[in-house]
C-alpha positions as CSV (number, residue, x, y, z in Angstrom):
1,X,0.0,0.0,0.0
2,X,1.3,3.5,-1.3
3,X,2.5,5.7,2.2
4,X,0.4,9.3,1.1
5,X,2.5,12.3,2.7
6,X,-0.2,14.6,4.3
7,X,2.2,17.6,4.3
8,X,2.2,17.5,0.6
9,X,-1.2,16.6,0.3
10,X,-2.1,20.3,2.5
11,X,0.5,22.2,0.5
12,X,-2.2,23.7,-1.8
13,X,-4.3,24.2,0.4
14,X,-2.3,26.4,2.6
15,X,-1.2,28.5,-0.1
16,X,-4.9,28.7,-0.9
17,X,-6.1,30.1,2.6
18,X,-2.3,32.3,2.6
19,X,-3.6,34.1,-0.4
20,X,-7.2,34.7,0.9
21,X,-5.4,36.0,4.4
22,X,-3.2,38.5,2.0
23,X,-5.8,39.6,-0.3
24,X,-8.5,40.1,3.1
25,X,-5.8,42.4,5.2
26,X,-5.2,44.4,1.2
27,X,-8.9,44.8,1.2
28,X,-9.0,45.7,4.8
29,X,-6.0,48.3,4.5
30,X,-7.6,49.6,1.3
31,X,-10.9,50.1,3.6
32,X,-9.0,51.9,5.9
33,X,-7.5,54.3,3.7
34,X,-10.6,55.4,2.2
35,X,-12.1,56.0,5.8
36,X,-9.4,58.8,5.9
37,X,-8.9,61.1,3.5
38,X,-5.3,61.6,1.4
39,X,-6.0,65.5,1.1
40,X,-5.7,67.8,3.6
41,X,-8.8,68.9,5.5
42,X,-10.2,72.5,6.4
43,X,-10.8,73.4,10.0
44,X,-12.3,76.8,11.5
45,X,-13.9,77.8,14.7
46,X,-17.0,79.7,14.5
47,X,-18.3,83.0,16.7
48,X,-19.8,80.1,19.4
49,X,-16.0,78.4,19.7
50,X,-17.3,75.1,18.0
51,X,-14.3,73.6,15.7
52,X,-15.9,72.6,12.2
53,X,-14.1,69.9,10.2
54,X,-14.9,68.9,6.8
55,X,-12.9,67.5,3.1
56,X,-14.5,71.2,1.7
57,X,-15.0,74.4,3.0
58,X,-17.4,73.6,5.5
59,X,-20.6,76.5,5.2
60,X,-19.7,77.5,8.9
61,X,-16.4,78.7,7.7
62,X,-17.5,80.9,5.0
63,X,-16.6,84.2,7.1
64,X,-13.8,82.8,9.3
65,X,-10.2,81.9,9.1
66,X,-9.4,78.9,8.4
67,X,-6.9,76.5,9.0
68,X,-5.9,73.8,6.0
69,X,-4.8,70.6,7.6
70,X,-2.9,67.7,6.2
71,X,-3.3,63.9,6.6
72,X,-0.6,64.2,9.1
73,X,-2.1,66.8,11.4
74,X,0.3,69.2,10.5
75,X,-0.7,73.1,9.3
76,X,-0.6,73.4,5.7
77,X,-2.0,77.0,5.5
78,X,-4.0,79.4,6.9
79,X,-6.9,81.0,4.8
80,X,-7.8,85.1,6.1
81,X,-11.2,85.5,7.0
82,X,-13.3,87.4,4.3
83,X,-13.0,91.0,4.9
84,X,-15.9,93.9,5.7
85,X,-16.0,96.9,3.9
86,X,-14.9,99.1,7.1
87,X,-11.6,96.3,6.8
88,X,-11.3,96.7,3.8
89,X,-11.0,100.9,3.7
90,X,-8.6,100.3,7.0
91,X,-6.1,98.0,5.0
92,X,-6.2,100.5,2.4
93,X,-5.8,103.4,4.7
94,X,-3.2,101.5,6.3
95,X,-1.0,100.7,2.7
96,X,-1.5,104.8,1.7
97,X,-0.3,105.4,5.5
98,X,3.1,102.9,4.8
99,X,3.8,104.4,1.2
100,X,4.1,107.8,2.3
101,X,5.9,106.9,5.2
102,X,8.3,105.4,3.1
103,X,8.4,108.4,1.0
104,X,9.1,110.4,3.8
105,X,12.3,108.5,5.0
106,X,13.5,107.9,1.1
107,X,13.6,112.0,1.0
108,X,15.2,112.1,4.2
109,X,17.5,109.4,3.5
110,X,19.0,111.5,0.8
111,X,18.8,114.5,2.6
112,X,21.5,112.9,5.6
113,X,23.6,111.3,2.8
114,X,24.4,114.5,1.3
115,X,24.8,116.7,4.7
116,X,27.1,113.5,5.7
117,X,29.4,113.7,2.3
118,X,29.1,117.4,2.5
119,X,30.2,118.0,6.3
120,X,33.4,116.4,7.8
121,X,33.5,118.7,11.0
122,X,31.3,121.3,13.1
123,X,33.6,123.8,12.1
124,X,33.1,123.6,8.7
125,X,29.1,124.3,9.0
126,X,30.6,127.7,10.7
127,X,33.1,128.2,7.7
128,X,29.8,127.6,5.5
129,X,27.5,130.0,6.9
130,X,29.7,133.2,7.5
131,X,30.2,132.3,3.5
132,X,26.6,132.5,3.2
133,X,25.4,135.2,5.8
134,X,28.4,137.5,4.3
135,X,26.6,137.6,1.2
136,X,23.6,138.3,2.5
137,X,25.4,141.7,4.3
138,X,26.5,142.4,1.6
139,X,23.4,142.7,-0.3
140,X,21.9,144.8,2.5
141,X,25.0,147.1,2.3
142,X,24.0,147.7,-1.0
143,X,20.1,148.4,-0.4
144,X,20.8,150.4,2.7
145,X,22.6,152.4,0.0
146,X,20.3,152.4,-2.3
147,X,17.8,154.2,0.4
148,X,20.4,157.1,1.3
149,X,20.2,157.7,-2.4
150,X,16.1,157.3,-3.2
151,X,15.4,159.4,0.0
152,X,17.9,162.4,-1.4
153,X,15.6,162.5,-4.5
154,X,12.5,162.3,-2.8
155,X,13.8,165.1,-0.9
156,X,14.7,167.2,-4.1
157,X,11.0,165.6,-5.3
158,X,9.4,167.4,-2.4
159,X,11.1,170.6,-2.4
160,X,10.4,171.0,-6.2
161,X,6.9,170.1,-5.6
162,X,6.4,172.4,-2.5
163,X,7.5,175.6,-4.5
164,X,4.8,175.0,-7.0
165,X,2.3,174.1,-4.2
166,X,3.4,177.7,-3.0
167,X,2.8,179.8,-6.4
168,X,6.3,180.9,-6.1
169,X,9.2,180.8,-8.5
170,X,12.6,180.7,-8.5
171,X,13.3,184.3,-10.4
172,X,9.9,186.3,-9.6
173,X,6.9,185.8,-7.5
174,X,3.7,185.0,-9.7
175,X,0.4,186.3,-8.6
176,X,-1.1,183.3,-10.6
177,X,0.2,179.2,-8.9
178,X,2.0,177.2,-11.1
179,X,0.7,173.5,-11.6
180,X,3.4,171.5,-10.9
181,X,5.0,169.4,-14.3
182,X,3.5,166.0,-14.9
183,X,7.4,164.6,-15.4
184,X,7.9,166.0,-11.6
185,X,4.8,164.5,-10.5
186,X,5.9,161.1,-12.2
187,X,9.6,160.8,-10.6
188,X,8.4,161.5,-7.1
189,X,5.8,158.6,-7.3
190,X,8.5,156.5,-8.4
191,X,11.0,157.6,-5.6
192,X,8.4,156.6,-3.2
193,X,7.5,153.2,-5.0
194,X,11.3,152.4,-5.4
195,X,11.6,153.7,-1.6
196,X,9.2,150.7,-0.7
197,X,10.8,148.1,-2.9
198,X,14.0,148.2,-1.1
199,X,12.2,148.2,2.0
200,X,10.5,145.3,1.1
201,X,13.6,143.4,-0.2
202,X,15.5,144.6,2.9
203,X,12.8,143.2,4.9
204,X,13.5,139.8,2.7
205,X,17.0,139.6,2.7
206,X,16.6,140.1,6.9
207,X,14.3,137.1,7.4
208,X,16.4,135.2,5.0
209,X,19.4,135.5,6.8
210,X,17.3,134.1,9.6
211,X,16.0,131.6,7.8
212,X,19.4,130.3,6.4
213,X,20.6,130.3,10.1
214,X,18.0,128.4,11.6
215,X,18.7,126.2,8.8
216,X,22.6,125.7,9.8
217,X,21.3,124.8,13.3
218,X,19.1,122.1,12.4
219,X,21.3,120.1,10.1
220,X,24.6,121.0,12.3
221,X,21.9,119.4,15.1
222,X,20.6,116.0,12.9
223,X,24.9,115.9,11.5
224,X,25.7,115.0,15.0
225,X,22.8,113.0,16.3
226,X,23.9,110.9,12.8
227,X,27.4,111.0,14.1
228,X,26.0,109.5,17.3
229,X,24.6,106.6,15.9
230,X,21.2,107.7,14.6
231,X,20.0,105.5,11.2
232,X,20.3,107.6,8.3
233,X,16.6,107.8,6.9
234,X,15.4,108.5,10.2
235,X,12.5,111.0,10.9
236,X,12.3,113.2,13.9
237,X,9.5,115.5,15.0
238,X,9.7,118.6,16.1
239,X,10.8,117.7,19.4
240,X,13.2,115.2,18.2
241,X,11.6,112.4,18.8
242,X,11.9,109.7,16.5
243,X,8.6,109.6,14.1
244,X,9.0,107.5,11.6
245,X,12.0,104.3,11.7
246,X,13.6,103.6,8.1
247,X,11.6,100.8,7.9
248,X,8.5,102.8,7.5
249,X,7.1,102.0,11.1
250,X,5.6,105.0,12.8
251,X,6.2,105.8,16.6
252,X,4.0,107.1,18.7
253,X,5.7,109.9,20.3
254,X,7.1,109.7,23.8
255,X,8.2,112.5,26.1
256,X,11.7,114.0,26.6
257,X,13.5,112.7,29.0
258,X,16.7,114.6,30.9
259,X,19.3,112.3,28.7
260,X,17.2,112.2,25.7
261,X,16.6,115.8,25.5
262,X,18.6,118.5,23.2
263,X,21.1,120.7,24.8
264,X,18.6,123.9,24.1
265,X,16.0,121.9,25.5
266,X,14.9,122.3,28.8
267,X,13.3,119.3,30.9
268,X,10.0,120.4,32.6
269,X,9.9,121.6,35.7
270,X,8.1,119.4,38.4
271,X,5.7,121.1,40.5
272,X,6.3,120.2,44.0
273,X,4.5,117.4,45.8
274,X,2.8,118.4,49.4
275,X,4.4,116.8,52.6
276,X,2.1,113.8,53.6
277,X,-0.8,114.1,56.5
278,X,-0.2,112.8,59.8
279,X,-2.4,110.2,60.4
280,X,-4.7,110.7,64.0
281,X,-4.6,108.5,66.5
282,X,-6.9,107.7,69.1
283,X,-5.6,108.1,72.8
């Protein structure tokens, strides 16, 4: 009688039931990955702090932000809210506000560039502005001259115009006055109009002179605070404070302090405090 080996006889059917155990756990993962889903997911909590989850934009989210999640939990962006119309105008006013802000330090940017590569020492802003005031003397030398000269012919003017108020003349008396010539008449209105010009341009020439100092002590003043370490680009306002940084971020401004203050700046005077009250005790 043939001997039948029963390990070969189950060989098939092992690798029968192997292959339905394989193909059972590839169905089963295949399950499982559908149950979660390969794209990320969108997440946003709404004005009652519930957290809404869904594969779309869930309807919930519509006017929040939202959060784009992956399969792996982790953040893949976030989504800004949708804006109102009073938003809106504030970004916008907020971009105008940063552009000219930027303007602003570009100009001034240029502006310490130049008074660096022009200026190497304080005493060469001195040398510079005696150049400039002594021109300005000497126009005024030259209209204060100009006066001496306009008042002796309004002076001749005058006289000449006073003799034919008076009917007289300068040979004979005339019963009859004698009108005064229209050419007469003429140059003494223009002595007095040229007499009011130079005024004026002396007037001018007085405040400019001002001016051009007070300009000299503001850029000798922002020369050294660059010196000191300030960023070119810098804006001050018109206490010194710094305004505007020259990354276009505006300060708010903040009072002068003792060390922070300029030398022809004063700090403010404290009033003074009253002495504390006793307390009363009961004997």
């Amino acid at each position: 009688m043939k001997r039948i080996d029963v390990n070969s006889a189950l060989l098939p059917i092992k690798k029968i039931f192997a292959r339905m155990k394989l193909s059972t756990l590839c169905l089963l993962a295949l399950g499982l990955a559908s149950a979660i889903p390969a794209h990320a997911v969108f997440r946003c909590v709404d004005d009652k702090g519930v957290t809404h989850y869904g594969d779309t934009m869930p309807p919930q989210c519509a006017k929040k932000e939202v959060s784009e999640i992956s399969s792996s939990g982790a953040l893949v962006r976030k989504i800004d809210a949708q804006l109102t119309p009073e938003q809106i105008k504030f970004r916008e006013a907020e971009k105008t506000k940063r552009t000219e802000n930027l303007r602003l330090v570009a100009e001034q940017k240029q502006r310490d560039l130049a008074l660096l590569g022009t200026y190497g020492s304080e005493r060469e802003f001195t040398s510079s502005r005696g150049r400039d005031i002594a021109q300005l003397d000497g126009r005024l030398k030259t209209l204060q001259n100009r006066t001496i000269e306009i008042d002796a012919s309004i002076q001749k003017y005058a006289a000449e115009m006073e003799f034919y108020k008076a009917g007289q003349s300068k040979s004979a008396k005339s019963v009859k006055p004698r009108e005064a010539p229209q050419q007469l008449i003429n140059d003494l209105a223009r002595a007095n109009n040229d007499r009011v010009a130079v005024d004026t341009e002396i007037a001018q020439t007085d405040a400019e002179k001002k001016t051009i100092g007070d300009r000299y002590d503001e850029e000798k003043a922002r020369w050294k605070r660059l010196k000191e370490g300030l960023a070119v680009g810098t804006v001050l306002d018109a206490e010194g404070n710094i305004s505007i940084t020259p990354n276009g971020e505006r300060r708010p401004a903040t009072p002068l302090t003792p060390a922070t203050a300029p030398a022809h700046t004063k700090p403010p005077a404290t009033a003074p405090t009253a002495a504390p009250a006793k307390a009363l005790t009961k004997k």
